[in-house]
C-alpha positions as a printed NumPy array, in Angstrom:
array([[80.563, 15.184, 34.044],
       [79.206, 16.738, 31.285],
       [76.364, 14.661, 30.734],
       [75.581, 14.998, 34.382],
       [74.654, 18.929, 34.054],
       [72.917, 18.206, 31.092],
       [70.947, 15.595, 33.081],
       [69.965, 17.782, 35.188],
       [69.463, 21.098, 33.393],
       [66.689, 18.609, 31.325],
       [65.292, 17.154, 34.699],
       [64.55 , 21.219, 35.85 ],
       [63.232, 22.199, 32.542],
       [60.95 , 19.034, 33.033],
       [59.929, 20.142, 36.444],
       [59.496, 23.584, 35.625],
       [57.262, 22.999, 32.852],
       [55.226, 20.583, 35.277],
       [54.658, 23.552, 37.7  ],
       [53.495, 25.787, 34.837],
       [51.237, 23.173, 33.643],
       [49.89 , 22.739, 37.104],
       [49.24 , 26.525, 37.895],
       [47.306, 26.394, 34.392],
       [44.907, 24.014, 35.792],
       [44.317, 25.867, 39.292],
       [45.103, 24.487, 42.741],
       [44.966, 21.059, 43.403],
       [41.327, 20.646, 45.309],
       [39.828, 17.602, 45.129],
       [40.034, 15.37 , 41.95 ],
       [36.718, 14.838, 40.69 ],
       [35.254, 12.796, 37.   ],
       [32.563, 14.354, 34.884],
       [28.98 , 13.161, 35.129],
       [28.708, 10.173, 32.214],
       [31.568,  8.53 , 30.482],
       [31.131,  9.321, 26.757],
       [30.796,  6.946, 23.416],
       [34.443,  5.499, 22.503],
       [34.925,  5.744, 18.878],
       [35.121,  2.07 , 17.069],
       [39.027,  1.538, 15.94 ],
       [40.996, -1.538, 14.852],
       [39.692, -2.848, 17.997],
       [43.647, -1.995, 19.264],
       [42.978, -0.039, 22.415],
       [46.624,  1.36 , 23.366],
       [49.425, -0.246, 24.766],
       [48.419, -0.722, 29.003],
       [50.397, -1.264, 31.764],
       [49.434, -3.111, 34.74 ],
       [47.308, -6.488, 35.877],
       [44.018, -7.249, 34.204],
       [42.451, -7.526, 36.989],
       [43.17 , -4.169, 38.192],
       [40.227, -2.915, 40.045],
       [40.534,  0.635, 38.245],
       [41.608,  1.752, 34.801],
       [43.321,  5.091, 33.724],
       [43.704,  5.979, 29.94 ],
       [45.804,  9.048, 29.124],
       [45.555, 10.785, 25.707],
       [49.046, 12.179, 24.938],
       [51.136, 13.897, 22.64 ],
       [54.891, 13.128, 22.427],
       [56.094, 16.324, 21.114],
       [53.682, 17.799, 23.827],
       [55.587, 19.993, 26.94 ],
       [53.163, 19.053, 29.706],
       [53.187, 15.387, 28.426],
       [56.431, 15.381, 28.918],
       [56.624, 16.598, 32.219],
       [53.775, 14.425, 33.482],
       [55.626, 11.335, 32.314],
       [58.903, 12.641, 34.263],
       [57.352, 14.069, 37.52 ],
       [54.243, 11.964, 38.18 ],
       [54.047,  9.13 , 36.519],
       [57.068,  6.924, 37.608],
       [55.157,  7.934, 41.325],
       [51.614,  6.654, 39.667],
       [54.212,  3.581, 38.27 ],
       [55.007,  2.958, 42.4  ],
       [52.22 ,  3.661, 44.082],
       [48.929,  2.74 , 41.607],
       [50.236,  0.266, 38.465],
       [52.933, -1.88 , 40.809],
       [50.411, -2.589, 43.33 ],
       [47.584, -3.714, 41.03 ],
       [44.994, -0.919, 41.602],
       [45.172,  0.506, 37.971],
       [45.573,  0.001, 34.97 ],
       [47.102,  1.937, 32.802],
       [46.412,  2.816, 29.137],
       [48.087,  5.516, 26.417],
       [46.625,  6.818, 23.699],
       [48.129,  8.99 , 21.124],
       [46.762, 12.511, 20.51 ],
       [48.719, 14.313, 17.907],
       [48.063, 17.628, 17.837],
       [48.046, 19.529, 14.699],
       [50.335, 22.111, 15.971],
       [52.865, 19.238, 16.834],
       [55.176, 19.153, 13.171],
       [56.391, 15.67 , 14.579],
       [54.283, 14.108, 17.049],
       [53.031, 11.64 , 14.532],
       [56.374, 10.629, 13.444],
       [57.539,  9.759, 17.409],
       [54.328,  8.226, 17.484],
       [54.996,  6.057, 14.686],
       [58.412,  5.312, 16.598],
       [56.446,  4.245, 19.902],
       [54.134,  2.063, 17.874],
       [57.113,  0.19 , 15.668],
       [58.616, -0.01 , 19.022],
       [55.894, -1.673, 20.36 ],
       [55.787, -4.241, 17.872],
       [58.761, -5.743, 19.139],
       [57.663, -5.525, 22.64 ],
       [58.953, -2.43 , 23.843],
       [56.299,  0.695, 23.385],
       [57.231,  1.719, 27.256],
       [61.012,  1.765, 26.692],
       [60.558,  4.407, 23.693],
       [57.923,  6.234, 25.273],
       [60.128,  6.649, 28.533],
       [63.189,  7.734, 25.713],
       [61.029,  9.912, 23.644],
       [60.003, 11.593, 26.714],
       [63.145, 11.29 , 29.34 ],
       [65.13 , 12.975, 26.422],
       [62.566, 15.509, 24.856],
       [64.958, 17.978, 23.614],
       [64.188, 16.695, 19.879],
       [61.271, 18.833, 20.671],
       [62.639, 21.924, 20.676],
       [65.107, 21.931, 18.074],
       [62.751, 22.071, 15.17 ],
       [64.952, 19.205, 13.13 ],
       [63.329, 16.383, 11.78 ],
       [64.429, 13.82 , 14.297],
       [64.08 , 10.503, 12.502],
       [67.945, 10.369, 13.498],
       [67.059, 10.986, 17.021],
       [64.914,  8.263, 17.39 ],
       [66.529,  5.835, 15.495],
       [69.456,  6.095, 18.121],
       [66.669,  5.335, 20.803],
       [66.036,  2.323, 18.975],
       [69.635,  1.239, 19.046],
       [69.583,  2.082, 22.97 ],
       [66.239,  0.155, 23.762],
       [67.718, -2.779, 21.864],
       [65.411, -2.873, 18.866],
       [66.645, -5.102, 15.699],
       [66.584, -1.971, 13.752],
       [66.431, -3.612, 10.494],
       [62.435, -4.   , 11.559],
       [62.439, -1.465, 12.914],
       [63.384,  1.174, 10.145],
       [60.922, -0.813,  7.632],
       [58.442, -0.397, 10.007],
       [58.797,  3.53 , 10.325],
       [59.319,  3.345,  6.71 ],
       [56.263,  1.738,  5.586],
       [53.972,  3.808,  8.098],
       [51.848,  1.207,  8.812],
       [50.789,  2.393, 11.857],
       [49.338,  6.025, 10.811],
       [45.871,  4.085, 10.453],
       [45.736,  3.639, 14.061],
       [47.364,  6.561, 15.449],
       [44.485,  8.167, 13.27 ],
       [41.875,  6.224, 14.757],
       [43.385,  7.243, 18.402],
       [43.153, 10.756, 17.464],
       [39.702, 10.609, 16.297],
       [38.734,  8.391, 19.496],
       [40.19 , 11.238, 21.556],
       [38.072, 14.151, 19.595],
       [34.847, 11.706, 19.964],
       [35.81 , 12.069, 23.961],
       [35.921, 15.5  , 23.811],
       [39.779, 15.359, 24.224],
       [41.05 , 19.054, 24.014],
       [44.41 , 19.241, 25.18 ],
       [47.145, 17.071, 26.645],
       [47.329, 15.333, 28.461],
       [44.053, 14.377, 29.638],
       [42.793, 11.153, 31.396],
       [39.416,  8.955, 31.705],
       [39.184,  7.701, 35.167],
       [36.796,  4.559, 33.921],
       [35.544,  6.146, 31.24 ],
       [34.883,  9.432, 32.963],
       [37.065, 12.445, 32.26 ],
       [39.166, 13.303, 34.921],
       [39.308, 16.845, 36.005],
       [41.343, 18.827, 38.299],
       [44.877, 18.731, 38.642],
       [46.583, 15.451, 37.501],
       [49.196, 14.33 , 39.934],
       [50.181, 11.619, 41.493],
       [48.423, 12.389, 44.695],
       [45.944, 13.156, 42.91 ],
       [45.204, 10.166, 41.297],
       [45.969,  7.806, 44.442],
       [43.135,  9.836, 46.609],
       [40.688,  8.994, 43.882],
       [41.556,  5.491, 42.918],
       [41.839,  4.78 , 46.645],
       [38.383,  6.413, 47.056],
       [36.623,  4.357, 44.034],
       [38.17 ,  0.878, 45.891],
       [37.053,  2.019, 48.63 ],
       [33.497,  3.299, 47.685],
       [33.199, -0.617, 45.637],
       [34.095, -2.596, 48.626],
       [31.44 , -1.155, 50.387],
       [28.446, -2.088, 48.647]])
């Protein structure tokens, strides 16, 4: 029962931070992209971990930070709706790409979890637990502890796992996704390309399905 309340005292504080968030970025209006998509930095030619077909018609890439509030809350309130309604059907794809902020003390550590994560095929499982369960965030503690035990609860051999956190081998290219995202003009999180074009307005789910539904649209047509 316990674990219940604290369920959903963590689901409000989600929510409420999503509302703040959204009242930051004005009413909802109509979604729009800025006028040219802008150079993408060269990397280790790794461009994020994507979910979704291919062939999707449309592709979304979201720069995030995991110690990041309003990432948090996107990732709770919108995006299991994006999940349903955009990535399931095949309309988008969908890409993340880490955007540390300095003023983040451990966003490049959980960062460094999602990436050792994904090396053993299961970046989306941490990123849902480093985000489902962001109180880590607020304590101020180092959490290596935390997210070892996320680790354990994705099912990660965490033998690799540890020597991969260990040996940092992935601060290269969550460097490289930073620097991609200042090349973009990336300013806060999160914030999203719509096909290379910045997105701008408010980012929900709605949102997102009135635009992507527009560009299919707008395609089939010519």
């Amino acid at each position: 029962m316990k674990g219940f309340y604290m369920l959903l005292v963590a689901v409000a504080l989600v929510g409420g931070g999503w509302l703040v968030y959204s009242a930051r970025h004005g009413p909802e209006g109509a979604p729009r992209l800025a006028g040219s998509a802008p150079a993408v930095l060269a990397t280790d030619n790794f461009r994020g971990f994507a979910l979704g077909s291919d062939s999707a018609p449309v592709e979304i890439t979201e720069y995030s930070d995991f110690e990041c509030p309003w990432c948090a809350a996107f990732a709770a309130v919108q995006m299991p709706v994006v999940r349903q309604q955009l990535i399931a059907p095949g309309k988008v794809r969908w890409r993340f790409r880490e955007f540390p902020l300095s003023s983040h003390k451990y966003s490049r550590l959980a960062a460094l979890a999602a990436q050792c994560a994904g090396e053993q095929g299961k970046f989306w499982e941490m990123h849902d637990q480093l985000f489902t369960h962001h109180e880590w965030a607020q304590t101020g503690k180092d959490p290596t502890g935390v997210f070892h035990g996320f680790a354990k609860d994705i099912g990660l051999d965490l033998d690799k796992y540890d020597a991969c956190v260990q040996s940092q081998r992935y601060d290269g290219r969550i460097e490289a996704s930073y620097q991609e995202g200042e090349a973009r003009d990336v300013q806060a999180t999160p914030t999203f390309f719509v096909d290379g074009r910045k997105f701008q307005g408010n980012p929900t789910s709605d949102a997102f399905k009135a635009l992507v539904d527009s560009l299919i649209a707008a395609r089939r047509k010519r």
